[in-house]
C-alpha positions, 0 to 999 in steps of 0.5 A: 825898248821894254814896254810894259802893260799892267792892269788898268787902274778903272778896272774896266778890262783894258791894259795901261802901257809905260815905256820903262827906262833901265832904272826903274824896277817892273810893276808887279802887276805887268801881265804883259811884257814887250821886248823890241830889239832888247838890251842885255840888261833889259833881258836880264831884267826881265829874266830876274822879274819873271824868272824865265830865260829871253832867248837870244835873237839868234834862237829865235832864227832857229826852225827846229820845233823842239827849239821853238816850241818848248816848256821849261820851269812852268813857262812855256817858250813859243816863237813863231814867224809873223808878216811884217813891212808889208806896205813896203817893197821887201815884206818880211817875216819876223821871228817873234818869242812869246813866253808865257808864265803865270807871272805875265806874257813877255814878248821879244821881238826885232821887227814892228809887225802892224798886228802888234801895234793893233792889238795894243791900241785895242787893249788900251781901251775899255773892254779891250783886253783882260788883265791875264796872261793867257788873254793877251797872248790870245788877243795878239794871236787874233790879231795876227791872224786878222792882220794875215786877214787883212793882207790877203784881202789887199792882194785879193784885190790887186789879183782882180786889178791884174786880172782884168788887164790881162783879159782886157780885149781893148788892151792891145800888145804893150810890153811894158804893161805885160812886165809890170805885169809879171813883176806884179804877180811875182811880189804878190806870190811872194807875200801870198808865200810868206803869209802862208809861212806866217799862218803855218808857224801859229798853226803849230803855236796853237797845237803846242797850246792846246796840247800843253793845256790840255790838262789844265783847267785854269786855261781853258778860256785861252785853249777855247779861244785857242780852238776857234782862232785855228778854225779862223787860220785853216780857212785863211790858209785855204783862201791863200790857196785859192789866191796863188793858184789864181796867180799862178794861173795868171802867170801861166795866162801872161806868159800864154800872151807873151809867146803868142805876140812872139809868135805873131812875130815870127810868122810874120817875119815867115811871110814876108820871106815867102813874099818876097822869095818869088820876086828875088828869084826873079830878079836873080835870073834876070841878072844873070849875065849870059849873052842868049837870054831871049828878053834881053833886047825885048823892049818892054822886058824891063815893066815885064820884069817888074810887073812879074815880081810884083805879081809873084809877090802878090799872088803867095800873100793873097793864098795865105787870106784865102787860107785864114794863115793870116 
């Protein structure tokens, strides 16, 4: 699919959107490209349009920075991993290819990460964008990183909701909610991992930026805003942080609970072995079959018996109260 946004017609600072079909040409007023999981023809399309080259979707797996961080014939070619699919089970990152030139801004991606559609909806108001290049590959990187803002908030807020069944007092021993729990905190963790991955990759995008344009006066508003955005991105990756640190702790507390209901049973299964090991022995030397044991004829040896065992069970369980063992 090849989207293209071009200029406004009010020219009140927004973008209009057109979904453009194999046959028609590209306005020459495109300042915005978007690439979702290309044909070769769109590409070579867009190469012949632009006059720059779409890397392919196995480039942009590539993690070498000079592979994805590089400036070629007055482009500069910048690929960076964004979250992507985080309402469902298996949250990504998907590789995304931001090529810059004067022309316009041109985008390839195989994946629909949310920030994108985002920061679209907002060009296409009024106000919402500048018809440059540089202004929105600014806007989307803002958008990206208030998407990672986004996301961290909601597993901030299903951190706590653990939090609090873990150290809930009323909560009492329930396996189950103790591995839902863990199966919890592990998806967390992951999406907490790869939103640091995320923020990472456009750190180094944004470093490649202000380096490249550091001599170029015309990009100054994109390197200012470009400053602001990294200040934004340090503070989230610290925030993301302080949230696995806190996962981890809860980890460490669950699995803390966990050992000591194991070991809860244990001791319990110790005690009734101590229990009952007096009366077994009691039991064992009167069944021993030896003509010359003294109780033998005794007629109340048999309550005797009984009410020995039961008193050697008695005895060794109220010491372990006495102790606090129990």
């Amino acid at each position: 699919m090849l989207l293209v946004y071009k200029i406004g017609k009010l020219g009140d600072g927004h973008l209009e959107v057109h979904a453009q079909t194999s046959a028609e040409p590209l306005p020459a007023d495109a300042v915005w490209i978007d690439l979702l999981e290309p044909t070769r023809d769109e590409d070579r399309k867009v190469e012949e349009h632009v006059g720059i080259a779409v890397p392919t979707h196995e480039d942009m797996k590539d993690i070498e920075p000079s592979e994805i961080l590089y400036a070629e014939h007055g482009a500069r070619y910048m690929t960076a991993r964004i979250i992507s699919a985080v309402e469902t089970d298996r949250p990504t990152l998907a590789a995304v290819s931001f090529i810059l030139s004067p022309k316009a801004l041109v985008t390839v991606r195989y994946d629909e990460p949310r920030s994108f559609s985002l920061f679209a909806s907002r060009a296409l108001k009024p106000g919402g964008c500048a018809a440059t290049p540089e202004a929105v590959l600014a806007g989307l990187i803002e958008a990206i990183i208030d998407r990672s803002a986004e996301v961290l908030q909601k597993v901030g807020e299903v951190v706590d909701e653990v939090s609090y069944s873990v150290f809930d007092p009323k909560a009492g021993r329930q396996t189950d909610r103790q591995q839902e729990t863990l199966r919890t905190l592990g998806r967390q963790g992951d999406l907490v991992s790869k939103v640091r991955e995320s923020l990472v990759s456009i750190e180094r995008m944004l470093l490649f930026i202000t380096a490249s344009m550091a001599s170029e006066h015309t990009a100054s508003d994109l390197r200012a805003r470009a400053r602001t955005v990294f200040r934004d991105l340090q503070s989230l990756e610290e925030h993301a942080t302080f949230i696995s640190g806190k996962i981890q702790f809860l980890l460490d507390a669950t699995l803390g609970l966990v050992n000591l209901e194991q070991n809860n049973i244990i001791k319990l299964f110790s005690v009734m072995a101590v229990v009952f090991m007096p009366p077994t022995l009691i039991a064992s030397i009167y069944g021993m079959n030896f003509k010359s044991i003294p109780e033998l004829q005794f007629d109340f040896g048999y309550p005797m018996a009984l009410g020995m065992m039961v008193t050697s069970a008695i005895v060794p369980y109220l010491i372990f109260k006495w102790r606090k063992w129990l």
